[in-house]
C-alpha positions in Angstrom: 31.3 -9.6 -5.0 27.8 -10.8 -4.5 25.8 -13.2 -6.8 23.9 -11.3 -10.1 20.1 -12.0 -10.0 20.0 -13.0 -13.0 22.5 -14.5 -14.9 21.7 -13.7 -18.4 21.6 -17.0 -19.9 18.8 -18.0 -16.8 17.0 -14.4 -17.9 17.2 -14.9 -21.6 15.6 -18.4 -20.8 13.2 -17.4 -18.7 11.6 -14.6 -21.1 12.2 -17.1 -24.0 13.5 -13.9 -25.7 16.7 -13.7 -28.1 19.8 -11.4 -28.0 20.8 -8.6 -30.2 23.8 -6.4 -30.5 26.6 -6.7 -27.5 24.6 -8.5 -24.6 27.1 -9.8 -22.4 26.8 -8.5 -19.1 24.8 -10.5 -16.1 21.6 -8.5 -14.4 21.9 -6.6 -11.1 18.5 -5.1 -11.1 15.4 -4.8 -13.1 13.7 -1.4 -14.1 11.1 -0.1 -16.1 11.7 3.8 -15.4 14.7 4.9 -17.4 14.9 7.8 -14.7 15.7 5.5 -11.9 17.6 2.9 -13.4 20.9 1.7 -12.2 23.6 0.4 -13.8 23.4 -3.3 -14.2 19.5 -3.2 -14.3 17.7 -4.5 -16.9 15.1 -2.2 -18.6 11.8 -3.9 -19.5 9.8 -1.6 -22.2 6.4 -1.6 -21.3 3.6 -0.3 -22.8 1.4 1.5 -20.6 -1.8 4.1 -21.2 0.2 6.9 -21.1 3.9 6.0 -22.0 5.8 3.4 -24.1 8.9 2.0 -22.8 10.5 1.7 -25.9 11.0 5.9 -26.2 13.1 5.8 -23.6 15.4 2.4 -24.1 18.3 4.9 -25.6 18.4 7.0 -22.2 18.1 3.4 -20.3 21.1 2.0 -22.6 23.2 5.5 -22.1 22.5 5.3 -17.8 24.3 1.7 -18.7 21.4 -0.9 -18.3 22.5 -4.6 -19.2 19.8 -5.0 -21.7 16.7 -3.7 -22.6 14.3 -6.2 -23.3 12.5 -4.9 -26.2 9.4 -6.3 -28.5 10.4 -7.1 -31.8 7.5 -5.2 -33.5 9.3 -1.9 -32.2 12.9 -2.9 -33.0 13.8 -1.6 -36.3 12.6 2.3 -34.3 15.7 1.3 -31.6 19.6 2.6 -31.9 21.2 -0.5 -34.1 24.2 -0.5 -31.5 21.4 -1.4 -28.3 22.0 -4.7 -26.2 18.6 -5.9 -26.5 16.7 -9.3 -25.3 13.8 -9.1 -28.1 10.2 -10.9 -27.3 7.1 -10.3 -29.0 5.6 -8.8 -25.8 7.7 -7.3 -23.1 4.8 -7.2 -20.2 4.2 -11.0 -20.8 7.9 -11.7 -20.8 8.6 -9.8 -17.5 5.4 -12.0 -16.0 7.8 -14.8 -17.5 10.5 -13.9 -15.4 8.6 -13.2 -12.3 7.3 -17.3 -12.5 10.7 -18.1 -13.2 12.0 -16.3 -9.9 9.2 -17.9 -8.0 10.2 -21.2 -9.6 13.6 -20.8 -8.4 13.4 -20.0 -4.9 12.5 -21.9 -1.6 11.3 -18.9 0.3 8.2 -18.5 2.3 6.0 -15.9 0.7 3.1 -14.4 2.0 0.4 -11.7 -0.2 -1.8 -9.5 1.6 -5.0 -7.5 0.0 -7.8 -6.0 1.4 -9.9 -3.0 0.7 -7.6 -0.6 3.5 -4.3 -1.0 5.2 -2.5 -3.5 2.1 0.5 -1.2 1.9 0.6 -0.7 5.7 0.2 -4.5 6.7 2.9 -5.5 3.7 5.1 -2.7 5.6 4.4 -4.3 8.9 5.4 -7.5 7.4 8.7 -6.6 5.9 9.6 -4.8 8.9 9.0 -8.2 11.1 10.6 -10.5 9.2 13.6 -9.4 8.6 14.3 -10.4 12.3 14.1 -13.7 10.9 15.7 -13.8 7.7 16.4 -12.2 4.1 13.1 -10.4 3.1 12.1 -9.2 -0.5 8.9 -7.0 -0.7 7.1 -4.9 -3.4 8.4 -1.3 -2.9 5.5 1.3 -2.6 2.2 0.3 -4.2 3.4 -2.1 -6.8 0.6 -4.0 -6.8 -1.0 -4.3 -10.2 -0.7 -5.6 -13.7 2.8 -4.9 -14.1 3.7 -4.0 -10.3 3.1 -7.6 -9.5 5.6 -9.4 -11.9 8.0 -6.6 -11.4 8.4 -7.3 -7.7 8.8 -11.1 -8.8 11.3 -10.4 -11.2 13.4 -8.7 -8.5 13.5 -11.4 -5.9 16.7 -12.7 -5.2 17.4 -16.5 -5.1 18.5 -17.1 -2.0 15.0 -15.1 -0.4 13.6 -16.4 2.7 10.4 -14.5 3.1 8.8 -13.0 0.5 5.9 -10.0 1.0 3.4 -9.3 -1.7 0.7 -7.1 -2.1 -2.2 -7.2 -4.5 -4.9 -4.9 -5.5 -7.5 -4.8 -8.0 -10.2 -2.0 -9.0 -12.4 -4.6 -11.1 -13.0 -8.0 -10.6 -10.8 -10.8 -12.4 -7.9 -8.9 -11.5 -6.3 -10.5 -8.6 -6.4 -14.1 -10.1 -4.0 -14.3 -12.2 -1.1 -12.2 -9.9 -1.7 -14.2 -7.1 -1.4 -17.3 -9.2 2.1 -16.1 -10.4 3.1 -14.8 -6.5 1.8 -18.3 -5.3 1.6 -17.4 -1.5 2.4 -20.0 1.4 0.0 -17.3 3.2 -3.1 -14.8 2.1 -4.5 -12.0 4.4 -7.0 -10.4 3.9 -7.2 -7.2 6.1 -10.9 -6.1 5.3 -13.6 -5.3 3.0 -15.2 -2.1 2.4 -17.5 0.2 0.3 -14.8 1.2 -2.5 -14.5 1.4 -6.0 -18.5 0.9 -6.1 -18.4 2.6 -9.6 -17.0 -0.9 -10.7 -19.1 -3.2 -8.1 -22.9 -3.8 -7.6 -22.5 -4.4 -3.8 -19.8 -4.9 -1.0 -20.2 -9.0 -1.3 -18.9 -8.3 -5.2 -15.7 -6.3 -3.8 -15.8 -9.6 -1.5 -15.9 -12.0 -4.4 -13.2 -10.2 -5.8 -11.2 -9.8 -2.7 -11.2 -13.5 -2.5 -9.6 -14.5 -5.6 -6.1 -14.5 -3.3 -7.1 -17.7 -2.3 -7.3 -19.3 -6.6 -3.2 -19.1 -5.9 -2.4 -20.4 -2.3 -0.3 -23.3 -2.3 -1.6 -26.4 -0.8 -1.8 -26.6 2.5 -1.7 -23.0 2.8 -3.4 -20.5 5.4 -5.9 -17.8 4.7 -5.7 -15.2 7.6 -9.1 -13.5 7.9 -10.4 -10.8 9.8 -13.3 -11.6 11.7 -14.5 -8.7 12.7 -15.3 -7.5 9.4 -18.9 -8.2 7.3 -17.9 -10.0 4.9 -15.9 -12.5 7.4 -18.5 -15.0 6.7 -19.1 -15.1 2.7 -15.3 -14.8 2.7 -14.7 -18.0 4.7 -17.3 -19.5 2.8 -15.5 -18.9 -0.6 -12.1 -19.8 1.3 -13.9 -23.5 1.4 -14.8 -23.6 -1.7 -11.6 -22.5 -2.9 -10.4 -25.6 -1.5 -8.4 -23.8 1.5 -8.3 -25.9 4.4 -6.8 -23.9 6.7 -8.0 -20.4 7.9 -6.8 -18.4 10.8 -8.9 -15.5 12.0 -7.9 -12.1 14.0 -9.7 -9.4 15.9 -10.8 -7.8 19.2 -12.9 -10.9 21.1 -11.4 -14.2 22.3 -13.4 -16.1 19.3 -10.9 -15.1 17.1 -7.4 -17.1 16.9 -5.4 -13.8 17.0 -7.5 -11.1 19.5 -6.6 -7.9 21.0 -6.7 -8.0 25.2 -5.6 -4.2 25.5 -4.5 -1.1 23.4 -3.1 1.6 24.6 -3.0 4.9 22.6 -0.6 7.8 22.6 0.4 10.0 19.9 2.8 8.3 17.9 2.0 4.8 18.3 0.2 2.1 20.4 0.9 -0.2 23.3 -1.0 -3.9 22.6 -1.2 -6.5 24.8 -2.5 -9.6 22.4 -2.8 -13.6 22.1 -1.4 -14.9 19.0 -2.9 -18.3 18.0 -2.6 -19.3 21.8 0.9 -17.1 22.6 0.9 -13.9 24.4 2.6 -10.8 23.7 2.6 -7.3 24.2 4.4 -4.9 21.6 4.1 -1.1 20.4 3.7 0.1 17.4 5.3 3.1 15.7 2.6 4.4 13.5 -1.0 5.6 15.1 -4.5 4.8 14.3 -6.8 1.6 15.9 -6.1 0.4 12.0 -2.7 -0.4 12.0 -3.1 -2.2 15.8 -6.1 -4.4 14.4 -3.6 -5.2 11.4 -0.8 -6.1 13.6 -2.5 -9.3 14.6 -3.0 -9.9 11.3 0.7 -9.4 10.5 1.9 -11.8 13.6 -0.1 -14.5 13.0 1.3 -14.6 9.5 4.8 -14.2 11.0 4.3 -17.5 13.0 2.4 -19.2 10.3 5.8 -18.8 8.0 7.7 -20.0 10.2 9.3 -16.8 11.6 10.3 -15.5 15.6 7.4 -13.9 17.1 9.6 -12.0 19.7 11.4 -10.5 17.8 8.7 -9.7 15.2 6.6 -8.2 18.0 10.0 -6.3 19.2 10.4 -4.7 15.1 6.8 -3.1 15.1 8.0 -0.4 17.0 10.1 1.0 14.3 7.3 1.2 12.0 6.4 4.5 10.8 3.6 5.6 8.4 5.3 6.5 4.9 4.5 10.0 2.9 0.7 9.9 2.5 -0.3 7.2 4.4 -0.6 8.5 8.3 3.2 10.7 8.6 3.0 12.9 11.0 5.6 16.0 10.5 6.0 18.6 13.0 5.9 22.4 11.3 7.7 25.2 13.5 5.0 28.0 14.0 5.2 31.4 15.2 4.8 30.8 18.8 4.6 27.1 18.8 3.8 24.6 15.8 2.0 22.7 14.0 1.5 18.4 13.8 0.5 17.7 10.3 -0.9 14.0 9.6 -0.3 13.6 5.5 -2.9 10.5 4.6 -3.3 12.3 1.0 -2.0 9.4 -1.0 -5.9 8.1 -1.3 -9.1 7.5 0.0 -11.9 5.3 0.6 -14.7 5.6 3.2 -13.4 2.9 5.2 -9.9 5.0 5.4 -11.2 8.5 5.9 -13.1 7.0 8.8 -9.6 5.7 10.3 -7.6 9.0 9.3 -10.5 10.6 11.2 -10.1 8.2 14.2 -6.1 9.0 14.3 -7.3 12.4 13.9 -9.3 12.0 17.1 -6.4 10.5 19.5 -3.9 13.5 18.5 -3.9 15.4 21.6 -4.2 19.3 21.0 -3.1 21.9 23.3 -5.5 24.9 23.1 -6.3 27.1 21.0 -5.1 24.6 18.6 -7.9 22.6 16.7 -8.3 19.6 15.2 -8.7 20.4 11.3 -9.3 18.2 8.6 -9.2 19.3 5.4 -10.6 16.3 3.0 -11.3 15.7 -0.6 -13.5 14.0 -2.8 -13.6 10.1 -2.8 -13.6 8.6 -6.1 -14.9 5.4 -7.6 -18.0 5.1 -5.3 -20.9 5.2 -8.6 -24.3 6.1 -7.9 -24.2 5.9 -4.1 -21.0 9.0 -3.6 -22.8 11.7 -2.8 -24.5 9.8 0.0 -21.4 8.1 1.3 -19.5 11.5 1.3 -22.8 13.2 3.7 -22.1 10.1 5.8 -19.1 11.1 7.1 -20.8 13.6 9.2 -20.7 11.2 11.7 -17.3 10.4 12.4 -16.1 14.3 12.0 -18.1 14.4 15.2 -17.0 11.6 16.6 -13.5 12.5 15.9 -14.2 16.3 18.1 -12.9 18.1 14.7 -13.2 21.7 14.7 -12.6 23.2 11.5 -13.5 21.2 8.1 -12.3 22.6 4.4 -13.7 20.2 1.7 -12.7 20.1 -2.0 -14.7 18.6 -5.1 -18.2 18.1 -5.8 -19.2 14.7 -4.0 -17.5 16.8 -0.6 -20.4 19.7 -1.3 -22.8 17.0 -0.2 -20.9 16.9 3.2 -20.4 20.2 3.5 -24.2 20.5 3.4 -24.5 18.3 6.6 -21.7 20.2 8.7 -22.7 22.2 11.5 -22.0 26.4 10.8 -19.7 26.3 13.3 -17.2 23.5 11.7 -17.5 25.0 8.0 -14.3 26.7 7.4 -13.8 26.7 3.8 -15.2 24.5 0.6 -14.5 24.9 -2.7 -14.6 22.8 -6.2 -10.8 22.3 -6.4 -7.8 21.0 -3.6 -5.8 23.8 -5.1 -8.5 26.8 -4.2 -7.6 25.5 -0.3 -4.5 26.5 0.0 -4.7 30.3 0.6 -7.5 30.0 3.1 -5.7 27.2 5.1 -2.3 29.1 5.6 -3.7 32.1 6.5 -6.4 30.5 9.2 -3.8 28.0 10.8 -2.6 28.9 14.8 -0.6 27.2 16.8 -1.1 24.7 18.5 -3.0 22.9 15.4 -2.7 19.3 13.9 -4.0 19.3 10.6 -4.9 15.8 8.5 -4.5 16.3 4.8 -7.0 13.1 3.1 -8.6 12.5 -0.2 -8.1 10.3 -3.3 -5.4 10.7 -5.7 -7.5 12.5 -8.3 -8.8 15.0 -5.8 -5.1 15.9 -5.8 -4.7 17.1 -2.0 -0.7 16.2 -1.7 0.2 19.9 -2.4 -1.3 21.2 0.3 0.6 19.1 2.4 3.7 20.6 -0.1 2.4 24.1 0.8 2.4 23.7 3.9 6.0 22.5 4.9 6.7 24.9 2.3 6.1 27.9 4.1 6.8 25.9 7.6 9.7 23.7 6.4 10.1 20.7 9.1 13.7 20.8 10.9 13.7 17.3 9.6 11.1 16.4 7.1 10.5 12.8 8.0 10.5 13.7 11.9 7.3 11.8 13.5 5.4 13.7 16.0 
């Protein structure tokens, strides 16, 4: 039987909380969705905009959680026969814990950020080092307020390597989760022009960007990306953050981690690379020039914790893009079929430019075409409708031939498009869906992008609904 991961005594003590009612049973897990708990888990009751936590501690207790920890404000509105841990605030308590578990271990942990490619490069780095020992890394996007000291709660003891990632939409965000996370490494993999509703200028998003470095531990490494714009001003406030060691990637030999050559094919890429002096060449699973520049990135952090680069470079070639971020599904067409590259999760313009460029390398056997269908970009203020005409550019580049645009900022695009590319726009993701099932032929790939509020992930529904996938997860 394997160790609890949290005794309760040590979790009782580390949220400073009390018992009430029968609490007797060590933690196996920690939850705050009553719908996915397991038994054994502990369920934290947040409070968040839309839902309370506390409505749903009975259905946690019935699916036999431990314990809910519960604030004592909302107690006497609880079943009187609960196993409860009761604090005034159960956000701060689980950020508690999450210090605690930091506290306790001796692994090497690394946090990534980065306006594009955090989830992606925190993939990457799960996949590598678990070639060299017992990883624990935030599941999907957890990367805010609460995602943050969630992931830390959950991290085992006996962790060697642990994988963080951390986002922000304002600035002041990062700070404090990166000072609970305390990373042996930061990465940053770039900055971009997003979420200028909430920044005066790219250098701000910079600023804020480099708040990872307020929580390295001493003597830790910020990995950089040289390449980028802001690589300068970043560096700069890497120095004045006090970090004395910075370790740089990209495609010349000025940078300690460069590219020497990529090779491109559908699925993936073949790279031959130097890592901080040591040659290797590798593939990776997932396509797009994004997720090779990222790789170098992900290495160099690999050898700066202390883990095999061999093997590391071996693991990338099991990477695969998750659900919304790059898979690439094969639909069964009438004569032939369809490759469908789902990047609907969200968007920025930095990543509809790289869903465009994997859009690009997808070979297409004719009469198929290279279609994107792409929505509206949020969070970009006063400057959207400009940024939105500006990808003109790369849809050329990227030799589409057939656009369909949704939502209002996309009308300013739609404006610049050649006749010839215009195959459908209209205010709403939803309104696309007719006019793209009937026009696809075989032969077609077909990328899916826009932000989450532009809400294009049912067409990518629609679409394996009416072709469903032989196997739904099968990479083209």
């Amino acid at each position: 039987m394997s160790d609890p991961l949290w005794t309760l005594d040590a979790f009782v003590e580390a949220c400073a909380g009390r018992k009430q009612g029968d609490v007797r049973a060590d933690i196996t897990g920690i939850s705050i969705d009553s719908r996915s708990l397991q038994p054994g888990d502990a369920f934290v009751a947040i409070k968040g905009d839309r839902l309370d936590g506390h409505d749903y501690v009975a259905q946690a207790l019935e699916a036999g959680a431990s314990l809910a920890l519960v604030a004592e404000s909302r107690l006497a509105s609880l079943p009187e026969d609960g196993r409860y841990v009761v604090v005034d605030d159960p956000l701060e308590a689980l950020r508690q814990v999450g210090r605690a578990a930091r506290a306790r271990t001796e692994a090497r942990i690394v946090a990534v950020t980065g306006s594009v490619g955090k989830t992606g490069t925190k993939e990457a780095l799960r996949l590598t080092l678990e070639k060299s020992g017992k990883v624990h890394a935030s599941v999907a996007s957890f990367n805010n307020h609460w995602g943050v000291p969630l992931t830390l709660a959950r991290m085992p003891q006996d962790t060697e390597f642990g994988v963080f990632e951390i986002g922000m939409n304002h600035a002041g965000e990062i700070s404090p989760l990166v000072k609970m996370v305390r990373p042996h490494v930061a990465i940053i993999t770039t900055v971009q022009a997003v979420h200028l509703e909430f920044f005066e200028s790219v250098e701000k998003i910079a600023q804020a960007k480099a708040e990872i470095f307020d929580g390295l531990e001493p003597d830790g490494i910020a990995i950089l990306n040289r390449d980028n714009r802001q690589y300068d001003l970043l560096r700069f406030l890497a120095t004045t953050a006090g970090v004395s060691h910075v370790q740089t990637f990209g495609e010349t030999s000025a940078c300690d981690s460069f590219l020497e050559n990529v090779a491109s094919y559908p699925a993936g890429s073949s790279v031959d690379a130097s890592i901080l002096g040591r040659e290797i060449t590798y593939k990776i699973g997932a396509p797009g020039k994004h997720h090779v520049k990222n790789s170098l990135a992900v290495l160099t952090a690999v050898v700066a914790l202390g883990g095999d680069l061999a093997k590391a470079g071996l693991a990338l070639d099991a990477m695969r893009p998750p659900k919304g971020r790059g898979e690439v599904t094969r639909l069964p067409f009438p004569g032939g079929e369809v490759n469908l590259i789902d990047e609907s999760y969200n968007a920025n313009p930095a990543s509809m430019r790289a869903a465009l460029a994997v859009l690009a390398e997808a070979p297409v056997k004719r009469p198929g075409r290279r279609i994107a269908v792409i929505g509206d970009m949020r969070e970009l203020g006063p400057d959207a409708d400009r940024l939105h005409a500006e990808l003109a550019g790369p849809i050329e580049e990227a030799q589409v031939d057939a656009v369909y645009c949704a939502g209002p900022h996309m009308r300013s695009l739609w404006q610049q498009l050649p006749h010839d590319l215009k195959a459908h726009y209209s205010e709403e993701a939803k309104d696309l869906e007719d006019p793209l099932l009937n026009d696809i032929r075989p032969g077609d790939v077909i990328m899916i992008k826009g932000s989450l509020g532009t809400k294009m992930g049912p067409l990518v529904d629609a679409l394996k609904k009416e072709y469903p996938p032989a196997d739904d997860t099968a990479a083209a």
